[in-house]
FIKOLZA-1660 file (N, C-alpha, C; in steps of 0.1 Angstrom, whole numbers, plus 5000, padded with zeros to 4 digits):
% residues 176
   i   px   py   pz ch aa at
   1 4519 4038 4954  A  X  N
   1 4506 4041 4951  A  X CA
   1 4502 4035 4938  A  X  C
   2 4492 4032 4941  A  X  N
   2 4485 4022 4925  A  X CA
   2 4468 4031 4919  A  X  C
   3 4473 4033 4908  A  X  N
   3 4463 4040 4901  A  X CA
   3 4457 4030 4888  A  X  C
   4 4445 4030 4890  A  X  N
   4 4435 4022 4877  A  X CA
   4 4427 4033 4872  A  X  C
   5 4431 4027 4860  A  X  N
   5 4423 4040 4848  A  X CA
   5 4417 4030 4834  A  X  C
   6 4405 4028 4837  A  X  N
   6 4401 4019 4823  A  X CA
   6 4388 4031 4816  A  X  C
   7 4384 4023 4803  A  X  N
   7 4374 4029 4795  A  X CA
   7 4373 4019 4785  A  X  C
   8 4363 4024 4779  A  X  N
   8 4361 4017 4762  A  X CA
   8 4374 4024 4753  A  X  C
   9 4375 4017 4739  A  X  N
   9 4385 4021 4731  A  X CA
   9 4381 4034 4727  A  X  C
  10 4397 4044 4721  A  X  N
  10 4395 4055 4720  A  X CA
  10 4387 4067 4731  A  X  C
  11 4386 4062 4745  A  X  N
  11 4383 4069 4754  A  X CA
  11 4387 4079 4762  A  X  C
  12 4398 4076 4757  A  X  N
  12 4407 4093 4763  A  X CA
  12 4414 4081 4777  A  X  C
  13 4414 4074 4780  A  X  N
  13 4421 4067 4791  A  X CA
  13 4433 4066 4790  A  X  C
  14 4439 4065 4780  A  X  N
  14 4455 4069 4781  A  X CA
  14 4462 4083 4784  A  X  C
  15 4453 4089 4776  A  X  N
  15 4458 4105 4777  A  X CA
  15 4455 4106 4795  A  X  C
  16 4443 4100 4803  A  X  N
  16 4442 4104 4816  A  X CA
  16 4455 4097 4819  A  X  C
  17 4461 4084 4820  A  X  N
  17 4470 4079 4822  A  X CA
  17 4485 4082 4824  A  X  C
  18 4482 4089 4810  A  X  N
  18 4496 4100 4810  A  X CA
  18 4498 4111 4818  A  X  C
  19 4486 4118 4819  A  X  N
  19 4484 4131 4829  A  X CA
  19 4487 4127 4840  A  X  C
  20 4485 4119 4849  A  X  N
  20 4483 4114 4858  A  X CA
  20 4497 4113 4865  A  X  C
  21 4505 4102 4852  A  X  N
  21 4517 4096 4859  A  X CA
  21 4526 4108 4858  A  X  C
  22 4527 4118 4844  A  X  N
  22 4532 4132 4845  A  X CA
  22 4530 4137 4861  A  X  C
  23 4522 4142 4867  A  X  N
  23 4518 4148 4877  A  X CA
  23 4528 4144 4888  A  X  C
  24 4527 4128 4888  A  X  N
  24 4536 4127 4900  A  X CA
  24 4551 4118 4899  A  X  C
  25 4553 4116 4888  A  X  N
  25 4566 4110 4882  A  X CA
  25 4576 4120 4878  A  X  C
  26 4587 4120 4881  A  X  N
  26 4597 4125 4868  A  X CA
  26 4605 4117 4862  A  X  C
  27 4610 4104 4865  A  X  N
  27 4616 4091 4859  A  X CA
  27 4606 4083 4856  A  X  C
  28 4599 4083 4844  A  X  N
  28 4588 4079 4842  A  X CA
  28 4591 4063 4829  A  X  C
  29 4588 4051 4835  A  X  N
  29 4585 4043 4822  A  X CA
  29 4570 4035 4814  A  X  C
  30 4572 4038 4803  A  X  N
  30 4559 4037 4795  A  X CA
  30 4560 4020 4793  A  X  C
  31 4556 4014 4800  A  X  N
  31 4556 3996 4798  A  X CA
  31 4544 3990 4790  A  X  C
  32 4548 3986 4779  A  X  N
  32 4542 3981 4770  A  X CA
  32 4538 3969 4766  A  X  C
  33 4523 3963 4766  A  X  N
  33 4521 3947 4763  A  X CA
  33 4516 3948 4751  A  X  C
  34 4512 3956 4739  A  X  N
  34 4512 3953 4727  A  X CA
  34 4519 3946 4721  A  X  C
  35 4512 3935 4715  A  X  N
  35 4524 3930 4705  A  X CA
  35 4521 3935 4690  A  X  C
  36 4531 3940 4683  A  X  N
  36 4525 3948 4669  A  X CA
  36 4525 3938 4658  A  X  C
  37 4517 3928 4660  A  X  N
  37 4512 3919 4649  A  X CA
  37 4501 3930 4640  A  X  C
  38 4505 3930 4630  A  X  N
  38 4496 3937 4616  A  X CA
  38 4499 3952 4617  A  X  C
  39 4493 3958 4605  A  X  N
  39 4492 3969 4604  A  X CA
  39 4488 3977 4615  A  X  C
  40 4471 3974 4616  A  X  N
  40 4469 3983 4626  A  X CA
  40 4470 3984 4645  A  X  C
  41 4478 3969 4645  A  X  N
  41 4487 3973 4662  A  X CA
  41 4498 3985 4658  A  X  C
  42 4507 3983 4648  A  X  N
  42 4515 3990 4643  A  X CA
  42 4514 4007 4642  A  X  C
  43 4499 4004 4637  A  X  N
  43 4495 4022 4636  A  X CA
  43 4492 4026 4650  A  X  C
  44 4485 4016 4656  A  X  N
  44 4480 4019 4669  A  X CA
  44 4501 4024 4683  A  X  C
  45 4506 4015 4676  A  X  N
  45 4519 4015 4689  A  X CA
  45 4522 4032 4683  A  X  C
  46 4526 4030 4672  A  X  N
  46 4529 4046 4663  A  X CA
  46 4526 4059 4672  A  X  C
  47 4509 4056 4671  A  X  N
  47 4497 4067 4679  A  X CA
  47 4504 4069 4694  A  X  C
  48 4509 4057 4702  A  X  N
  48 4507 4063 4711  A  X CA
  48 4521 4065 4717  A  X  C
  49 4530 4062 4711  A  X  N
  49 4547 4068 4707  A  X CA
  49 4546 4080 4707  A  X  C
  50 4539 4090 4696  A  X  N
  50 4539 4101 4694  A  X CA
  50 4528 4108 4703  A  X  C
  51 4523 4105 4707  A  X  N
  51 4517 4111 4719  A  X CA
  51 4523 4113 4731  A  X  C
  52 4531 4101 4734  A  X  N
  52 4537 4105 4749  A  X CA
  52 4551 4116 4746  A  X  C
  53 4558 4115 4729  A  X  N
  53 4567 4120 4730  A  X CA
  53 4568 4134 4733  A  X  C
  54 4579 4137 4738  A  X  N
  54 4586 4153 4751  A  X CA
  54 4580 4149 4766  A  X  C
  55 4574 4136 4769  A  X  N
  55 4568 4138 4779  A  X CA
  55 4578 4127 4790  A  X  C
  56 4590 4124 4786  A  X  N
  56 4602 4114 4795  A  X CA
  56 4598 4105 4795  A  X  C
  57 4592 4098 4789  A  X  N
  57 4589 4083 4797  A  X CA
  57 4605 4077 4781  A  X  C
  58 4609 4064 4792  A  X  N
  58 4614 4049 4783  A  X CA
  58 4605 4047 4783  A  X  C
  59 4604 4035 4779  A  X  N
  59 4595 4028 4770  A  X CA
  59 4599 4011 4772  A  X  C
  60 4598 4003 4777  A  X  N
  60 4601 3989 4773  A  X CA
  60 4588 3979 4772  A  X  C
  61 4587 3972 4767  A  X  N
  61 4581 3959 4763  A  X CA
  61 4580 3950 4773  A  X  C
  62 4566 3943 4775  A  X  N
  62 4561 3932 4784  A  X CA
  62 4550 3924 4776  A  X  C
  63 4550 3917 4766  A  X  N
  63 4542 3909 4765  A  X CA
  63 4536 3898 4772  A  X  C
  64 4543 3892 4782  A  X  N
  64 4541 3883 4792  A  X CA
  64 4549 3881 4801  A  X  C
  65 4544 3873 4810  A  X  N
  65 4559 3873 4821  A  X CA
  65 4560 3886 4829  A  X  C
  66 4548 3892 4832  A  X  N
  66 4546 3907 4842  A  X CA
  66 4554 3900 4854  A  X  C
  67 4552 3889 4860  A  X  N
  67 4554 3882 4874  A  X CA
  67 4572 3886 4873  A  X  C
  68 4576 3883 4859  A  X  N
  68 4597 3883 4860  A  X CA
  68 4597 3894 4859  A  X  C
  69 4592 3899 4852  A  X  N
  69 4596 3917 4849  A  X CA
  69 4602 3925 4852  A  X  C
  70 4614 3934 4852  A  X  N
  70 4626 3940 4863  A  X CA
  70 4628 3952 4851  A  X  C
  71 4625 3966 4854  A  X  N
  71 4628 3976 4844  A  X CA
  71 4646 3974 4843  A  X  C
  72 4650 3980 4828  A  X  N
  72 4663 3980 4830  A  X CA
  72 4669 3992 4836  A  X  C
  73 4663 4002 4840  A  X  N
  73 4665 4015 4853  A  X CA
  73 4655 4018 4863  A  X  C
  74 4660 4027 4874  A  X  N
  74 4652 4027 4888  A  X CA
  74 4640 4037 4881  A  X  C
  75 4626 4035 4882  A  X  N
  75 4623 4047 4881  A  X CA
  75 4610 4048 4891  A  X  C
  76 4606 4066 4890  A  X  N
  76 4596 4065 4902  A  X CA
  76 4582 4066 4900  A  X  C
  77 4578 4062 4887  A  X  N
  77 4566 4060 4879  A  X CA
  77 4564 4050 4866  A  X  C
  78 4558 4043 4874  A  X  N
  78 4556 4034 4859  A  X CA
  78 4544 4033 4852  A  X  C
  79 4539 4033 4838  A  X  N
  79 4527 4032 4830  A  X CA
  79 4527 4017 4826  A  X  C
  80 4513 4012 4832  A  X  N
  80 4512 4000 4823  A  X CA
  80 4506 3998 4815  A  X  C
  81 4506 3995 4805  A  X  N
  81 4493 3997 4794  A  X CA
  81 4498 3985 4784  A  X  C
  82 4487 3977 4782  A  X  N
  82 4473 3980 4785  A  X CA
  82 4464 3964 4792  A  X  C
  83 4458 3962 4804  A  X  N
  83 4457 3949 4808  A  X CA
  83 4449 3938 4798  A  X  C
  84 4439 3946 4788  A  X  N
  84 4436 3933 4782  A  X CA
  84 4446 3932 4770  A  X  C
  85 4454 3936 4766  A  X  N
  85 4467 3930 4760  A  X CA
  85 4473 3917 4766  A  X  C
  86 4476 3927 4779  A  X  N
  86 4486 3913 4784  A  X CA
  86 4476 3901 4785  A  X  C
  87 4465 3907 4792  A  X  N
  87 4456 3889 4795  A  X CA
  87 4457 3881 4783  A  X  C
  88 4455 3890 4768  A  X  N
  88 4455 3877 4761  A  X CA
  88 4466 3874 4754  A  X  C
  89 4477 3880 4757  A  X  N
  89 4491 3870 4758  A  X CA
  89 4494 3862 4764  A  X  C
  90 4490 3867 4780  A  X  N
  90 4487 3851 4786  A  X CA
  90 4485 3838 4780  A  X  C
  91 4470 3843 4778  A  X  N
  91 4462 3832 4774  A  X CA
  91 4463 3824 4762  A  X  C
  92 4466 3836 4751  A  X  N
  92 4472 3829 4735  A  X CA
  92 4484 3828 4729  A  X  C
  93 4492 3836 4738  A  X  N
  93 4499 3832 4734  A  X CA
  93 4506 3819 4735  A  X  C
  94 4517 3812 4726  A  X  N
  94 4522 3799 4729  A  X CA
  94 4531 3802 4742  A  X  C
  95 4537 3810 4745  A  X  N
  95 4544 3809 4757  A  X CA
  95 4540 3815 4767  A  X  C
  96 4526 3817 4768  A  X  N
  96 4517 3824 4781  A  X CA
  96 4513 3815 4785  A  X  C
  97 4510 3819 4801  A  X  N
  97 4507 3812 4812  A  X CA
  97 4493 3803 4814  A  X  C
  98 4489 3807 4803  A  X  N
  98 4473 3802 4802  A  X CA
  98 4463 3807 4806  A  X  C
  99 4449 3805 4802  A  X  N
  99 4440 3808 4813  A  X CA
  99 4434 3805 4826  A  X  C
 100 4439 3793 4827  A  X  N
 100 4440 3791 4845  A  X CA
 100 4447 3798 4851  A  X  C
 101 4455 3800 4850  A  X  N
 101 4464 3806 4860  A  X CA
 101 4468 3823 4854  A  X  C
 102 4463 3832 4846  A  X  N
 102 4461 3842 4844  A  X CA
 102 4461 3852 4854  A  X  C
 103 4451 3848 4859  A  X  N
 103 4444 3859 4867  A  X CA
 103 4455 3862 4879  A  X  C
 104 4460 3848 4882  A  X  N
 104 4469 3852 4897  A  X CA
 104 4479 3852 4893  A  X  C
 105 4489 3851 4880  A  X  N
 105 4501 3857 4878  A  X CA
 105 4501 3870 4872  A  X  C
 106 4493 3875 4868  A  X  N
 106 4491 3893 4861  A  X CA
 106 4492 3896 4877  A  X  C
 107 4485 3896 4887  A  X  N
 107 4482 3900 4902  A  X CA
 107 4495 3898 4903  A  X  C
 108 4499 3888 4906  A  X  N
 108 4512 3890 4913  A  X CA
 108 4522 3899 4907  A  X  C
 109 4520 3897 4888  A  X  N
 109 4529 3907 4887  A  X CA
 109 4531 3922 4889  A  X  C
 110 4516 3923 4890  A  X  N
 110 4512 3940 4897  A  X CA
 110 4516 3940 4904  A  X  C
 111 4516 3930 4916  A  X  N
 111 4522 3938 4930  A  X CA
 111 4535 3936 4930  A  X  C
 112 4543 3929 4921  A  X  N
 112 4556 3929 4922  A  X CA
 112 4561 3943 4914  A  X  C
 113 4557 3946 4904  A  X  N
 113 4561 3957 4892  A  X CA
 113 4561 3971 4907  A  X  C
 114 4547 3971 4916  A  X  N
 114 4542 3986 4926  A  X CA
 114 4558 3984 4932  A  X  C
 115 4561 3975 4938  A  X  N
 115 4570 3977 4947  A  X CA
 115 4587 3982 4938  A  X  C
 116 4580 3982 4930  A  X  N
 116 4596 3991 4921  A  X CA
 116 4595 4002 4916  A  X  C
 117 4586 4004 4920  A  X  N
 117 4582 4025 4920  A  X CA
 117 4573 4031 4928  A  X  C
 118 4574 4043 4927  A  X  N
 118 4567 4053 4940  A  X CA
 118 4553 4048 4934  A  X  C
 119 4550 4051 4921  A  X  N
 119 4532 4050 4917  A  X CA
 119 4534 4046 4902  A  X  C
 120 4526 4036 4902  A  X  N
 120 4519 4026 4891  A  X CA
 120 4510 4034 4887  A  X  C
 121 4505 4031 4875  A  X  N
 121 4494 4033 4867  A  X CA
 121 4493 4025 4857  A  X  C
 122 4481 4018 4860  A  X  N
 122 4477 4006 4852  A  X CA
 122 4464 4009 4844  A  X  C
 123 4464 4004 4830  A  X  N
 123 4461 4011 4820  A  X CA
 123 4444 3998 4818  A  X  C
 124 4435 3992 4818  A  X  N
 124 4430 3982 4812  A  X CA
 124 4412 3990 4803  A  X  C
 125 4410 3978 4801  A  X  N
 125 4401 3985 4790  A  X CA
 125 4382 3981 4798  A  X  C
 126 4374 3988 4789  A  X  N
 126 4360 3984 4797  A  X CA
 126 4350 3972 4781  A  X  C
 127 4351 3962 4783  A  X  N
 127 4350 3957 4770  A  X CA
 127 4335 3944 4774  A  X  C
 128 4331 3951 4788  A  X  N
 128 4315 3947 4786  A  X CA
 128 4305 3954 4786  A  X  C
 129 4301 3956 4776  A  X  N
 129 4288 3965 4773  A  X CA
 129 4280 3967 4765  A  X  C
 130 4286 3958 4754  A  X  N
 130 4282 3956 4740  A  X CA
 130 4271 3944 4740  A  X  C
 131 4262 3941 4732  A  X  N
 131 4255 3933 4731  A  X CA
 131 4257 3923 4719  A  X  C
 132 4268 3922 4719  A  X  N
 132 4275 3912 4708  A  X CA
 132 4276 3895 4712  A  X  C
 133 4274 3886 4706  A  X  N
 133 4273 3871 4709  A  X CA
 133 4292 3870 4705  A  X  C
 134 4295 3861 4715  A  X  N
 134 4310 3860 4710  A  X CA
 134 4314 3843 4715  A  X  C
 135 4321 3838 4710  A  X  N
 135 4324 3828 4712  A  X CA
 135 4329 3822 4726  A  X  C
 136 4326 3811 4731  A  X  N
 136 4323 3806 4746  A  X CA
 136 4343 3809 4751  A  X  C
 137 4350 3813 4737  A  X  N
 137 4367 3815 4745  A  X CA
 137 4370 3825 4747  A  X  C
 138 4362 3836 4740  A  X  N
 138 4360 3852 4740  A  X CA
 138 4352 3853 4756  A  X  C
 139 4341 3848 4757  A  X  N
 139 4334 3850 4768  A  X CA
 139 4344 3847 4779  A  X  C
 140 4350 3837 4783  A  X  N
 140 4360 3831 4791  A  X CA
 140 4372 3840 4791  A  X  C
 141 4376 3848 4781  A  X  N
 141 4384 3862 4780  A  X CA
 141 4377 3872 4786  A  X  C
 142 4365 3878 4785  A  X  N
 142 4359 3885 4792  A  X CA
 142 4354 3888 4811  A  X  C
 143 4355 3875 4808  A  X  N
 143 4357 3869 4823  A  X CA
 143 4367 3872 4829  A  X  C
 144 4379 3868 4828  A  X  N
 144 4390 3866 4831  A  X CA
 144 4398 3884 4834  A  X  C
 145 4395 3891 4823  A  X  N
 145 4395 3909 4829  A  X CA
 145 4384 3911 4833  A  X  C
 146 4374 3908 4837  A  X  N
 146 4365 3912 4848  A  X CA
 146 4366 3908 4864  A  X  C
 147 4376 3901 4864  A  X  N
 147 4382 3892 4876  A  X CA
 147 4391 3902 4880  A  X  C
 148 4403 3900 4866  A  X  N
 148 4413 3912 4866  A  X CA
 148 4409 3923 4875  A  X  C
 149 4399 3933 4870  A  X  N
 149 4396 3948 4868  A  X CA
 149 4391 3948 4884  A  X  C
 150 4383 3940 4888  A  X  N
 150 4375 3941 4902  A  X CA
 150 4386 3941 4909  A  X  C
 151 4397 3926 4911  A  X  N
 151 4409 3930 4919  A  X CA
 151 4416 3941 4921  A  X  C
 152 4417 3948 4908  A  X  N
 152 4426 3960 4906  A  X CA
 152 4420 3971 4913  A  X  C
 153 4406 3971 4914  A  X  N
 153 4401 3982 4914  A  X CA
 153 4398 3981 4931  A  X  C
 154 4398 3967 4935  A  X  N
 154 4397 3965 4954  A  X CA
 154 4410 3967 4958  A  X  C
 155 4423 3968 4949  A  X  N
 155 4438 3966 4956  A  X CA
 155 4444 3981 4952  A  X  C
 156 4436 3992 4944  A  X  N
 156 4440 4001 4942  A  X CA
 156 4442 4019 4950  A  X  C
 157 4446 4026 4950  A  X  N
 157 4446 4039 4963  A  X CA
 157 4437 4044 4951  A  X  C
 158 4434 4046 4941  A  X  N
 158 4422 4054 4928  A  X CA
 158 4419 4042 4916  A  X  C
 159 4406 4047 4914  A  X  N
 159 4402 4041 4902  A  X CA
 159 4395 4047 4900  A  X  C
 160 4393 4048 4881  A  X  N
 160 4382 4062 4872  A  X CA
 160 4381 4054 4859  A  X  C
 161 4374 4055 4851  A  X  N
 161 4367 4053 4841  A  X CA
 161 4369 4065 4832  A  X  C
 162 4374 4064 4819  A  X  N
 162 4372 4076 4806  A  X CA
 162 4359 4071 4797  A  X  C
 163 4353 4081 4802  A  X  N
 163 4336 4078 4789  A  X CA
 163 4339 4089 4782  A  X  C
 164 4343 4088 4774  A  X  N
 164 4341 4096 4758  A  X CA
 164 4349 4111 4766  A  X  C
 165 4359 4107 4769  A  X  N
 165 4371 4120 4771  A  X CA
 165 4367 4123 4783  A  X  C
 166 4360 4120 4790  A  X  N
 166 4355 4124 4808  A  X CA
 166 4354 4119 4819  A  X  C
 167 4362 4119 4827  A  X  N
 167 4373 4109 4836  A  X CA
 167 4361 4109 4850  A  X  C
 168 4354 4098 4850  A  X  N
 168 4348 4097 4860  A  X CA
 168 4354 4088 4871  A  X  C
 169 4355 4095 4886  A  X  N
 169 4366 4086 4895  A  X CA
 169 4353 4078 4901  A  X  C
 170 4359 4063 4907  A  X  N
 170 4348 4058 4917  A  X CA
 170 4360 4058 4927  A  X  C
 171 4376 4059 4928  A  X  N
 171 4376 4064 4946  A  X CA
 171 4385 4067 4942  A  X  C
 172 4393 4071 4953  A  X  N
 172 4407 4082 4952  A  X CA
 172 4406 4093 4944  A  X  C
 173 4395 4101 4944  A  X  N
 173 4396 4111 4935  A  X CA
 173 4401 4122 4938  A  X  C
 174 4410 4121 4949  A  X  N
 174 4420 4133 4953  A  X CA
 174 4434 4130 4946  A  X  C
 175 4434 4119 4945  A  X  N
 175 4447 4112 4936  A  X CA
 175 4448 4114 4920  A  X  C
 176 4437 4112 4915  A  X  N
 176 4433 4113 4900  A  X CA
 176 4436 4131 4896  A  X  C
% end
């Protein structure tokens, strides 16, 4: 089972994320694409350490390379968080896949990562709405998780939105 949970930042989407994979996991891992460059990834990885803690999840690291990915134990829930992380390790980083080929190696690595546990939950963000001018590589990033989010959200059994701590489902809302 594959669950999509996006929002704006600070939208309560993770805490839904967590609930969620709580409910029907008990070997739970928390997979992580932050990379904690500066202070405030640092404060941000901190925040959400101590939020999931008492709640069982490992924890391991995915900055790129979702496609190789193999947890180092069996488990029957996994959290991925967060997709626009990883897209722009893809994309910027020096040893990411690029932006051409983004979009269908994150895909594949979703469906490779579902088939290693009972239920997925994939974490990504809602980062068009703003009326901000951004640069034609930023727009081309924006793109690229909007590509993301639509597939996720056509190949998923639930997908919901957190607006300001309030979990609105568009399907599987028996699952959520």
């Amino acid at each position: 089972m594959k669950i999509v949970i996006t929002g704006g930042s600070a939208s309560g989407k993770s805490a839904y994320a967590e609930q969620i994979i709580c409910k029907y996991a008990t070997k739970k891992l928390y997979l992580a694409t932050m990379q904690p460059f500066g202070k405030a990834a640092q404060k941000r990885i901190e925040r959400h350490l101590s939020l999931r803690k008492g709640k069982g999840f490992d924890t391991q690291e995915c900055f790129i390379n979702l496609e190789h990915f193999t947890p180092q134990n069996q488990y029957d829930g996994i959290l991925l968080e967060c997709m626009s992380n990883l897209l722009a390790n893809e994309i910027f980083s020096p040893n990411g896949i690029g932006a051409d080929k983004a979009v269908e190696y994150i895909i594949n690595g979703i469906v490779r990562l579902e088939k290693q546990c009972k239920i997925l939950v994939i974490v990504t963000s809602e980062i068009f709405s703003d009326d901000e001018e951004y640069s034609e590589q930023t727009i081309k990033y924006c793109k690229l998780l909007g590509n993301i989010n639509q597939i996720l959200f056509k190949i998923s059994d639930a997908a919901a939105e957190s607006v300001c701590g309030i979990l609105i489902p568009y399907k599987g809302e028996n699952l959520l």
